[in-house]
GUPA-41965 format. One record per atom (N, C-alpha, C, CB): residue in one letter; x, y, z negated; residue number from 1. Coordinates in steps of 0.02 Angstrom, whole numbers, plus 50000, padded with zeros to 5 digits. Glycine has a CB too. Example, Ala and Ser with C-alpha at 12.3 -4.5 7.8 and 13.67 -1.06 7.14 Angstrom:
BEGIN
   mifi      px      py      pz   drenfi
      a   50660   49716   49610        1
      a   50615   49775   49610        1
      a   50660   49835   49610        1
      a   50565   49776   49548        1
      s   50642   49888   49646        2
      s   50684   49947   49643        2
      s   50645   50002   49606        2
      s   50704   49970   49714        2
//
This chain:
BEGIN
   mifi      px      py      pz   drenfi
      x   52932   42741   52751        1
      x   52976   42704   52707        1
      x   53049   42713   52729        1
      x   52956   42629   52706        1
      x   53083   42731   52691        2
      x   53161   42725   52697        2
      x   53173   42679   52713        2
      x   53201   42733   52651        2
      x   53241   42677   52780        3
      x   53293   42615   52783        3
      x   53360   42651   52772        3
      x   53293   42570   52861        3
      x   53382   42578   52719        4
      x   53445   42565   52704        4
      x   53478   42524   52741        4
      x   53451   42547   52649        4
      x   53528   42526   52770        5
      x   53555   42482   52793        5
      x   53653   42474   52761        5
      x   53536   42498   52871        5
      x   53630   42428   52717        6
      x   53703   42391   52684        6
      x   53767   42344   52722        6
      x   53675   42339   52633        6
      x   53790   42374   52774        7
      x   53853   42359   52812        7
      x   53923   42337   52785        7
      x   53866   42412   52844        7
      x   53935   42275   52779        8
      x   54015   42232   52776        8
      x   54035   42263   52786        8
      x   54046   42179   52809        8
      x   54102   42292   52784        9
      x   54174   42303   52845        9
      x   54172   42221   52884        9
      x   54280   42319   52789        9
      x   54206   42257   52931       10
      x   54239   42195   52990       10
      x   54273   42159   52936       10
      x   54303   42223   53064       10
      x   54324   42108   52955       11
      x   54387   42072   52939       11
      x   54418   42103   52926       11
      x   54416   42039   52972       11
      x   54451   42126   52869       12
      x   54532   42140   52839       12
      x   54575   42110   52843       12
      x   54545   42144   52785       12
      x   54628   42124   52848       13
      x   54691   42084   52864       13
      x   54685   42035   52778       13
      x   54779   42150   52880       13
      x   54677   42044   52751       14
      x   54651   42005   52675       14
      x   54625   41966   52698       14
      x   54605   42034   52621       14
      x   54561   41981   52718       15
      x   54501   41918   52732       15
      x   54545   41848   52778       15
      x   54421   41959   52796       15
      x   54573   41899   52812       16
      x   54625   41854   52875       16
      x   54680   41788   52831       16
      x   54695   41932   52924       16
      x   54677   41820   52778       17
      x   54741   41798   52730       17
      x   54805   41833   52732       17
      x   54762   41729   52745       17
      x   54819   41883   52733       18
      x   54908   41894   52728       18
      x   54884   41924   52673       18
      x   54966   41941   52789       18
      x   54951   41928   52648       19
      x   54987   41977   52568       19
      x   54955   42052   52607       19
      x   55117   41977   52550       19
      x   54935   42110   52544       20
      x   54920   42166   52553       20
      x   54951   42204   52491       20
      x   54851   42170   52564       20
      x   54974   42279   52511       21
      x   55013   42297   52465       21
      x   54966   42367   52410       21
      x   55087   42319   52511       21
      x   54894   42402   52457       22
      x   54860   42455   52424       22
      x   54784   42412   52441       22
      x   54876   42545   52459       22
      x   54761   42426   52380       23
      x   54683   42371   52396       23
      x   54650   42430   52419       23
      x   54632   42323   52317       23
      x   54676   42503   52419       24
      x   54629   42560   52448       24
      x   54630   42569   52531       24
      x   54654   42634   52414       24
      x   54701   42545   52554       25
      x   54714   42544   52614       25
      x   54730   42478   52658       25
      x   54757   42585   52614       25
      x   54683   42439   52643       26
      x   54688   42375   52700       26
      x   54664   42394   52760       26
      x   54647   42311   52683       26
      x   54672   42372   52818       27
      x   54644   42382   52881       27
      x   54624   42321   52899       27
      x   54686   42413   52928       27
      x   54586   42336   52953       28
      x   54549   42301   52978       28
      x   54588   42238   53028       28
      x   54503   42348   53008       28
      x   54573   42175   53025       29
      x   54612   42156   53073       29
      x   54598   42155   53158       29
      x   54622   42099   53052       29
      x   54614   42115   53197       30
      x   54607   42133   53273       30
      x   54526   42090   53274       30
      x   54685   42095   53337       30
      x   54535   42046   53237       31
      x   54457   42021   53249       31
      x   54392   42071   53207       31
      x   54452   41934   53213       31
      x   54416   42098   53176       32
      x   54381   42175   53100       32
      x   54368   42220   53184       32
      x   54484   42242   53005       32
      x   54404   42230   53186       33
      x   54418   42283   53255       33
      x   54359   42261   53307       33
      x   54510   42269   53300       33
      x   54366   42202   53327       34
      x   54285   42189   53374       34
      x   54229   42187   53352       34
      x   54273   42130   53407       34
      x   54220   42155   53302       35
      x   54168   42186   53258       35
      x   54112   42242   53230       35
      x   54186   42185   53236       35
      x   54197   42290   53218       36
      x   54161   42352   53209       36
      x   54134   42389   53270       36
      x   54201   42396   53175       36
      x   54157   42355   53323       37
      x   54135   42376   53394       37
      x   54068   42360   53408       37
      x   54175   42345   53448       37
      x   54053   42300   53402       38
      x   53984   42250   53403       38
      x   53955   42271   53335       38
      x   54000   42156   53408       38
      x   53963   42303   53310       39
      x   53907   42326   53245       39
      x   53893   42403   53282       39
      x   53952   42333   53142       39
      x   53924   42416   53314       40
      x   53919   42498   53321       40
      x   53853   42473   53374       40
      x   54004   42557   53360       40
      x   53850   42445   53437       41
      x   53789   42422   53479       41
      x   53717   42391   53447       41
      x   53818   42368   53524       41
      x   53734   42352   53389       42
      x   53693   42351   53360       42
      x   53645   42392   53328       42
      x   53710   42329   53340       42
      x   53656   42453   53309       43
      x   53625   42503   53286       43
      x   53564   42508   53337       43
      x   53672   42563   53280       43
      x   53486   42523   53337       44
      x   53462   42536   53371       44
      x   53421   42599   53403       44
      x   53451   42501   53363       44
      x   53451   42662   53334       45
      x   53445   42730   53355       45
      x   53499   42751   53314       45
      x   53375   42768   53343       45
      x   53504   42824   53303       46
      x   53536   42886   53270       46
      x   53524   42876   53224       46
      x   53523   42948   53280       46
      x   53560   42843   53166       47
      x   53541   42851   53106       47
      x   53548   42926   53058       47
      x   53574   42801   53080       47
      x   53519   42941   53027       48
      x   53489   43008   52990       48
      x   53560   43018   52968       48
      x   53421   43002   52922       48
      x   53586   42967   52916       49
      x   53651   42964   52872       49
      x   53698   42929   52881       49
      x   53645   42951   52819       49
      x   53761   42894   52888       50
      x   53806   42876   52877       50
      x   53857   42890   52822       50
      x   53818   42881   52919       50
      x   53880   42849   52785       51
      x   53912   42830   52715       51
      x   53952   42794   52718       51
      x   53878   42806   52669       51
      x   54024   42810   52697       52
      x   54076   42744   52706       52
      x   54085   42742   52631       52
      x   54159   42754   52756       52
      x   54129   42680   52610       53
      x   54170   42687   52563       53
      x   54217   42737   52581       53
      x   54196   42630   52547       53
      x   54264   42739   52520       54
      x   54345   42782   52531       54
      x   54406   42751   52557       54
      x   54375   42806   52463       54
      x   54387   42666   52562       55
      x   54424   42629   52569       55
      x   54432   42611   52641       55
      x   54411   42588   52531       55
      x   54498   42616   52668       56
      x   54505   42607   52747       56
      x   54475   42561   52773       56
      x   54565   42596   52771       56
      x   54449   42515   52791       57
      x   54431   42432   52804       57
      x   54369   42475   52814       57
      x   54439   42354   52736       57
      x   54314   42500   52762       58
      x   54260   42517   52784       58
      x   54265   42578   52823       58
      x   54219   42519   52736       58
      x   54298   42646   52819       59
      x   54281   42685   52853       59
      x   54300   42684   52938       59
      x   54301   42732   52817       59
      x   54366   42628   52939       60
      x   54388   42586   52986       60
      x   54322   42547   53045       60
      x   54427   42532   52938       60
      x   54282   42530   52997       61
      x   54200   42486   53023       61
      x   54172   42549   53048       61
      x   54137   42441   52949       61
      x   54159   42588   53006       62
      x   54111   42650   53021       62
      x   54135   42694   53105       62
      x   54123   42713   52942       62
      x   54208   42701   53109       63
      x   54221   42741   53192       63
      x   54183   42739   53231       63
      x   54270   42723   53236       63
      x   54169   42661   53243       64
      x   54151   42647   53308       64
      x   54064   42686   53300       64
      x   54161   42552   53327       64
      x   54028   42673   53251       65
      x   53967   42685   53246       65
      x   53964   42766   53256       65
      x   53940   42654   53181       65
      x   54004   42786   53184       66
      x   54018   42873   53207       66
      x   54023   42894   53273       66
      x   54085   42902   53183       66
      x   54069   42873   53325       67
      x   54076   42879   53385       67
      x   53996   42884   53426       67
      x   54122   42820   53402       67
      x   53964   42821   53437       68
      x   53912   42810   53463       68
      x   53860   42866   53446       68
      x   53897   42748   53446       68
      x   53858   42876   53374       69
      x   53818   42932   53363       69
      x   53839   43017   53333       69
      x   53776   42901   53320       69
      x   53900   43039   53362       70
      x   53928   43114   53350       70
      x   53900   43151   53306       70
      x   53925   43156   53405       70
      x   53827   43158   53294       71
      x   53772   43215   53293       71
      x   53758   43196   53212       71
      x   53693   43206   53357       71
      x   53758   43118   53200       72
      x   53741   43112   53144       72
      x   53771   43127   53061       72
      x   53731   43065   53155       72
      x   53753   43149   53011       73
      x   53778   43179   52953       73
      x   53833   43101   52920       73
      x   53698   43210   52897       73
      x   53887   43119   52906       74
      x   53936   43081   52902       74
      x   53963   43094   52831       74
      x   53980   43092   52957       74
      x   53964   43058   52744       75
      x   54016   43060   52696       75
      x   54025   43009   52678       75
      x   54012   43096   52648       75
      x   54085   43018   52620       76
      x   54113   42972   52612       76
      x   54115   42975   52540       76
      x   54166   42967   52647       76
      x   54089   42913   52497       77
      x   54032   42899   52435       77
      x   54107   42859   52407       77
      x   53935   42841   52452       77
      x   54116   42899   52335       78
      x   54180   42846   52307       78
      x   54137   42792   52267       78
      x   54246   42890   52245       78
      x   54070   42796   52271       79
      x   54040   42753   52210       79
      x   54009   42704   52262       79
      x   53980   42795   52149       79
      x   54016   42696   52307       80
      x   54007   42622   52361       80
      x   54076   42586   52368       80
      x   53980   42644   52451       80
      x   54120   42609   52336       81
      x   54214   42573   52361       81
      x   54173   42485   52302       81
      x   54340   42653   52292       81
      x   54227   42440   52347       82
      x   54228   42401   52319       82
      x   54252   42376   52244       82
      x   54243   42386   52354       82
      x   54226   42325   52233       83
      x   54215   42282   52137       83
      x   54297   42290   52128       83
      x   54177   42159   52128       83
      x   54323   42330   52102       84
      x   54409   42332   52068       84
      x   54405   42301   52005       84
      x   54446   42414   52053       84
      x   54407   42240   52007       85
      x   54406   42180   51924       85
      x   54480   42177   51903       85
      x   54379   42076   51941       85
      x   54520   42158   51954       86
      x   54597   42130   51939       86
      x   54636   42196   51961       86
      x   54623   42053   51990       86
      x   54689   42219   51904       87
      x   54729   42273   51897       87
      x   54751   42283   51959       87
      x   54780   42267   51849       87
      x   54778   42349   52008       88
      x   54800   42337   52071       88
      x   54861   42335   52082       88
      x   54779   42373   52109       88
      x   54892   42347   52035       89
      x   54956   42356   52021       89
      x   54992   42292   52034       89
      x   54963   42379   51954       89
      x   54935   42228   51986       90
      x   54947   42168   51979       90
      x   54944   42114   52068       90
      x   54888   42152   51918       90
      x   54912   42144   52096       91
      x   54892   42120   52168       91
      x   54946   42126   52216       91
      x   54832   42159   52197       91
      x   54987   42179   52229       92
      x   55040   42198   52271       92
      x   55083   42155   52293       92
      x   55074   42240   52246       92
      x   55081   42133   52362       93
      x   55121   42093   52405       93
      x   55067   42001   52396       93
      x   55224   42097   52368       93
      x   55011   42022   52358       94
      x   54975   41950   52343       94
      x   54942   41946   52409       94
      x   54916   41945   52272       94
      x   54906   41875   52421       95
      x   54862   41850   52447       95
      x   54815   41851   52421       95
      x   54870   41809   52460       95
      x   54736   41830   52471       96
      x   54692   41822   52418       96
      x   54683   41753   52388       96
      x   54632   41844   52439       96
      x   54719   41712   52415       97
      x   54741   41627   52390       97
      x   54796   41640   52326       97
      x   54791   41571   52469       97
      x   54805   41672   52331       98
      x   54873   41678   52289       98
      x   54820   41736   52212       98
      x   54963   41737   52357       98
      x   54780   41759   52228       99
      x   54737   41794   52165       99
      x   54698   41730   52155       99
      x   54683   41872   52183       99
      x   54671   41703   52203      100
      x   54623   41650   52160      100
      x   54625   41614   52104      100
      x   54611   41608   52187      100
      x   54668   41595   52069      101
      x   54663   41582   51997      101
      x   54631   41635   51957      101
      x   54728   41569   51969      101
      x   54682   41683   51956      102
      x   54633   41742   51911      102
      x   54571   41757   51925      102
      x   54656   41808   51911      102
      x   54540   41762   51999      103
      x   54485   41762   52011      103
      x   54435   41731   51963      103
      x   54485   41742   52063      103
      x   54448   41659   51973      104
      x   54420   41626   51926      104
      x   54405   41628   51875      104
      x   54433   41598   51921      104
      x   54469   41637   51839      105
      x   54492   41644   51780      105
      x   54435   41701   51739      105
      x   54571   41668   51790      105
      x   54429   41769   51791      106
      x   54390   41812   51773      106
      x   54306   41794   51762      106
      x   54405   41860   51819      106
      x   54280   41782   51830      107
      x   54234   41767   51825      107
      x   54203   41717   51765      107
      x   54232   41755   51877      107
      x   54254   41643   51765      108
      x   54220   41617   51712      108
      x   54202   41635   51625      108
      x   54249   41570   51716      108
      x   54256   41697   51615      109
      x   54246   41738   51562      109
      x   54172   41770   51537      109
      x   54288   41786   51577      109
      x   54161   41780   51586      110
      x   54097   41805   51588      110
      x   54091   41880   51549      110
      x   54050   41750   51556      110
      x   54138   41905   51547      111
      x   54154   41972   51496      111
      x   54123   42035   51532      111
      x   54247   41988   51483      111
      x   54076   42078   51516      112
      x   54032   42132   51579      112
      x   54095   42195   51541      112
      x   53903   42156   51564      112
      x   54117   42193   51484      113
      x   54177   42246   51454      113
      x   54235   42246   51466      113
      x   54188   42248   51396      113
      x   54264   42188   51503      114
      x   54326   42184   51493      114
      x   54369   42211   51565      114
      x   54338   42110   51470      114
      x   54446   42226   51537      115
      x   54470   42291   51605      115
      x   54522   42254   51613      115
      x   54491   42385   51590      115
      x   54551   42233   51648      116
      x   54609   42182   51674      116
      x   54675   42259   51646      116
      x   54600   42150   51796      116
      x   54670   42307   51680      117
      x   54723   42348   51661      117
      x   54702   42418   51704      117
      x   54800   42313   51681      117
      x   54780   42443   51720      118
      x   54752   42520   51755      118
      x   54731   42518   51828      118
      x   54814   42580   51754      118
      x   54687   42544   51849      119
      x   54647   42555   51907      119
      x   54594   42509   51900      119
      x   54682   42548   51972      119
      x   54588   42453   51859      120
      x   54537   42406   51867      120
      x   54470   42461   51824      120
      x   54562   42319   51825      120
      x   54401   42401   51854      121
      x   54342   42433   51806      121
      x   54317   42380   51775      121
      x   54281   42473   51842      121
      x   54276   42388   51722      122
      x   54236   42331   51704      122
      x   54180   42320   51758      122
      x   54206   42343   51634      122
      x   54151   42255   51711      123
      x   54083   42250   51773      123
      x   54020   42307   51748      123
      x   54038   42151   51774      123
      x   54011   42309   51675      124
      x   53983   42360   51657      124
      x   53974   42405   51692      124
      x   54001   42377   51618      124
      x   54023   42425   51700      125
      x   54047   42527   51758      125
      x   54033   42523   51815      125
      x   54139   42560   51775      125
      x   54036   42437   51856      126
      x   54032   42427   51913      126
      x   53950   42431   51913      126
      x   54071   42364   51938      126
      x   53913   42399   51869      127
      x   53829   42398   51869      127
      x   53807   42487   51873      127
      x   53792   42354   51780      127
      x   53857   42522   51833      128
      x   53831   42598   51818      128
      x   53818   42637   51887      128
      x   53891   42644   51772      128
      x   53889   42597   51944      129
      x   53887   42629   51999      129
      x   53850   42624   52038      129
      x   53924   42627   52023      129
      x   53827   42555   52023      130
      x   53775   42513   52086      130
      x   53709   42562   52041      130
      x   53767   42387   52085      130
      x   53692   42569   51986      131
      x   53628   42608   51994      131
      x   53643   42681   52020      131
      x   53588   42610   51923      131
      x   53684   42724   52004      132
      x   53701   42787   52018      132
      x   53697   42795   52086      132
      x   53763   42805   51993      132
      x   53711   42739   52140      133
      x   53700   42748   52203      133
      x   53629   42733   52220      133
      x   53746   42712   52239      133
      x   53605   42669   52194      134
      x   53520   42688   52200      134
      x   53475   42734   52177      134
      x   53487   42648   52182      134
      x   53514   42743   52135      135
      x   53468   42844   52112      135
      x   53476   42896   52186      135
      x   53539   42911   52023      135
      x   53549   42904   52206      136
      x   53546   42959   52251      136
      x   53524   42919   52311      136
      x   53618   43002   52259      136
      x   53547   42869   52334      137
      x   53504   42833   52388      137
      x   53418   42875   52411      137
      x   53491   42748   52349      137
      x   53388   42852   52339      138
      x   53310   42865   52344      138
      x   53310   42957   52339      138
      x   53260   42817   52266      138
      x   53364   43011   52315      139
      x   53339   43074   52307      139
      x   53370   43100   52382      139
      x   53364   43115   52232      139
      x   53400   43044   52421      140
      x   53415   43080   52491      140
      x   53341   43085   52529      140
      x   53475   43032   52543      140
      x   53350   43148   52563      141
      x   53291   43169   52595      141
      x   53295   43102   52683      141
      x   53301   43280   52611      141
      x   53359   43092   52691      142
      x   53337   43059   52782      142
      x   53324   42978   52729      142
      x   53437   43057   52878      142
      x   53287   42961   52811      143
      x   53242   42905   52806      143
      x   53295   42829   52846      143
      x   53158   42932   52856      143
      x   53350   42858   52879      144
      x   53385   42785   52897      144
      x   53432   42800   52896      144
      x   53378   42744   52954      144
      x   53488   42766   52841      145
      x   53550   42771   52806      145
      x   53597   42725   52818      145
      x   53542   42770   52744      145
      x   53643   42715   52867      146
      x   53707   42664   52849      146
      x   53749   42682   52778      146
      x   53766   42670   52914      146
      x   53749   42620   52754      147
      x   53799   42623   52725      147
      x   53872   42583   52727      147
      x   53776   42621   52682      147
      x   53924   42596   52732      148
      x   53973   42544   52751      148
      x   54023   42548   52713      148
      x   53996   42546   52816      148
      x   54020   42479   52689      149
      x   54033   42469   52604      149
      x   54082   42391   52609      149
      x   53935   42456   52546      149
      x   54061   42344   52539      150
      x   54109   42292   52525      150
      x   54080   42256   52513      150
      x   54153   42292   52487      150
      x   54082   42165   52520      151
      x   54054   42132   52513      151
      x   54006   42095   52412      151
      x   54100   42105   52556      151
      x   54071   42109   52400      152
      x   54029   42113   52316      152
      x   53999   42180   52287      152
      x   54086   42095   52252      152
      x   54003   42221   52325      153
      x   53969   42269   52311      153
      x   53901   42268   52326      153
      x   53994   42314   52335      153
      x   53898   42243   52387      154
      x   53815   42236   52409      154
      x   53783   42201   52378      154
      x   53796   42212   52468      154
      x   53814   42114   52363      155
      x   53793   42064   52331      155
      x   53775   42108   52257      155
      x   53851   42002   52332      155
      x   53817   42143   52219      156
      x   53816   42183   52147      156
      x   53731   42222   52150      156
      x   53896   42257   52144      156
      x   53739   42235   52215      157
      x   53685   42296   52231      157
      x   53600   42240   52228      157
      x   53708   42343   52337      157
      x   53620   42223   52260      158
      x   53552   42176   52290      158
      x   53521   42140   52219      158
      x   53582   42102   52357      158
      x   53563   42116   52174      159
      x   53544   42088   52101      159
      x   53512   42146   52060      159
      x   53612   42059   52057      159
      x   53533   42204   52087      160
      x   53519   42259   52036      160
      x   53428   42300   52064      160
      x   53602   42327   52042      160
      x   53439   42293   52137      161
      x   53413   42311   52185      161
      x   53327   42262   52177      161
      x   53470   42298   52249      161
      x   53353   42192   52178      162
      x   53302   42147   52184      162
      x   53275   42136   52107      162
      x   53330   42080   52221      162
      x   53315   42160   52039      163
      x   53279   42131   51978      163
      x   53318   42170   51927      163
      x   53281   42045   51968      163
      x   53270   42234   51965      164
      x   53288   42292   51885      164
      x   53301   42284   51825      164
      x   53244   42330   51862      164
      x   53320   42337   51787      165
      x   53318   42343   51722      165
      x   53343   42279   51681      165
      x   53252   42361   51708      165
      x   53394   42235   51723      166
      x   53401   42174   51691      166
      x   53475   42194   51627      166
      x   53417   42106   51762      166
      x   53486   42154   51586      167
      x   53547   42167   51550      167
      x   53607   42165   51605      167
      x   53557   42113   51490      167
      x   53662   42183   51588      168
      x   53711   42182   51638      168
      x   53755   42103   51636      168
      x   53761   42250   51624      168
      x   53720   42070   51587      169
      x   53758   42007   51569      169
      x   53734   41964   51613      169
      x   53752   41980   51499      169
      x   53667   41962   51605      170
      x   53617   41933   51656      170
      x   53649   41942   51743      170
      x   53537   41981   51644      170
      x   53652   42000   51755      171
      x   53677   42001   51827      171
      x   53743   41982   51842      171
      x   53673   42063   51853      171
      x   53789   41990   51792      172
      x   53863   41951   51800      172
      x   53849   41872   51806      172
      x   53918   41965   51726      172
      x   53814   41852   51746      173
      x   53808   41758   51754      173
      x   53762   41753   51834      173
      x   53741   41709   51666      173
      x   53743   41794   51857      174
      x   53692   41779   51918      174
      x   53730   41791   51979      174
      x   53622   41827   51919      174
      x   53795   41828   51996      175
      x   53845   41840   52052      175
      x   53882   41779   52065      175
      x   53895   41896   52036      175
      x   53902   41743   52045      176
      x   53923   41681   52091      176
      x   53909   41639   52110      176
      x   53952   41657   52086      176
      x   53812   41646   52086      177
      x   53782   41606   52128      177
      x   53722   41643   52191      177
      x   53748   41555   52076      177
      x   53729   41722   52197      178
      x   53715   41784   52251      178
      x   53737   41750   52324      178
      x   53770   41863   52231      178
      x   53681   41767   52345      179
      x   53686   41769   52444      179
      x   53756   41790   52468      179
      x   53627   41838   52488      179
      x   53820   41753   52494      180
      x   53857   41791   52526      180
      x   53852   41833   52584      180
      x   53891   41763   52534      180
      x   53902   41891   52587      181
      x   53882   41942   52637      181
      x   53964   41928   52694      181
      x   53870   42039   52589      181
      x   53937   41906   52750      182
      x   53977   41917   52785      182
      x   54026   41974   52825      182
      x   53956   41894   52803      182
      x   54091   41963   52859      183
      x   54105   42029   52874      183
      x   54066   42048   52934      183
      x   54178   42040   52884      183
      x   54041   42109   52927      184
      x   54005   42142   52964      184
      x   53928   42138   52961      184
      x   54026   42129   53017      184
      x   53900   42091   52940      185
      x   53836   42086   52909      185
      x   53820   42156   52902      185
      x   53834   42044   52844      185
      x   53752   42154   52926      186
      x   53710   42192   52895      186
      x   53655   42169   52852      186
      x   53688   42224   52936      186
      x   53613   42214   52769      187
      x   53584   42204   52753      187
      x   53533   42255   52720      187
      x   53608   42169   52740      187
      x   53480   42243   52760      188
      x   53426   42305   52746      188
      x   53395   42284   52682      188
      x   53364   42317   52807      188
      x   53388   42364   52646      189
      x   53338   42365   52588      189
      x   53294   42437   52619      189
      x   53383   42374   52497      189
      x   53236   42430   52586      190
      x   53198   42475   52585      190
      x   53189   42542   52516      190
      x   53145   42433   52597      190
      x   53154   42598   52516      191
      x   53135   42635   52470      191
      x   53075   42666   52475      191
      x   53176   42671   52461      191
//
């Protein structure tokens, strides 16, 4: 049986709370930073695969593990980057206290079509990705896979993961009430 293993990033300077200016390039903060250290020991062999997002924060998590294991096959999957709902354009120099209205705002819409503006996706596109990665997930030949990814992404994944073939409306009304994923959490699925 395949293992998956679905990996947080550490702490972002976001998570931390300050203003961020590229949602592609947050880093990790000094507490993200121990973390990804103490996730790398955690591992308990060579995993077959390793997978980051494109997004710094995760491939940031991934070093320390890369490090520990040199030998192992290493890319970097643009269709694991984190849920882009709110325009990014619109985010620049924000907090994530300071997005929370719109946050809201979005979610309670409940819209699986709707695109805040440029760089954003719908949730629709976001469901397309979360299956497109469980398709190649299952046609990879190794048997134990990090992946190191984003926290609504996994949560996105795990709804899709745990109760197929559902409408995509269904899994939007069902995400804000989803298992939170902590930073650095790990969470295994099987294939």
């Amino acid at each position: 049986m395949k293992r998956i293993w679905l990996i947080r990033h550490g702490e972002s300077i976001a998570n931390a709370g300050e203003a961020t200016q590229d949602h592609r390039n947050i880093p990790l903060s000094e507490l993200g930073l121990k973390q990804a250290q103490s996730l790398a020991l955690q591992i308990p062999r060579r995993p077959d695969l390793i997978v980051t997002s494109p997004y710094l924060r995760a491939q940031q998590t991934a070093m320390c593990t890369i490090g520990r294991f040199p030998d192992t096959v290493t890319g970097i999957w643009d269709c694991v980057h984190e849920f882009v709902y709110l325009a990014p354009a619109t985010c620049v120099g924000t907090t994530s206290q300071q997005r929370r209205p719109r946050v809201i705002n979005y979610w309670r819409q409940l819209d699986p079509d709707y695109i805040d503006g440029e760089g954003a996706e719908s949730y629709r596109q976001l469901i397309g990705r979360i299956e497109r990665t469980l398709s190649l997930l299952q046609r990879r030949p190794e048997q134990f896979i990090l992946v190191f990814t984003h926290a609504q992404f996994i949560r996105n994944l795990l709804l899709v993961y745990e109760n197929p073939g559902r409408p995509v409306e269904e899994y939007m009304a069902a995400f804000r009430r989803s298992r939170p994923v902590h930073n650095g959490q790990i969470v295994e699925i099987t294939m």
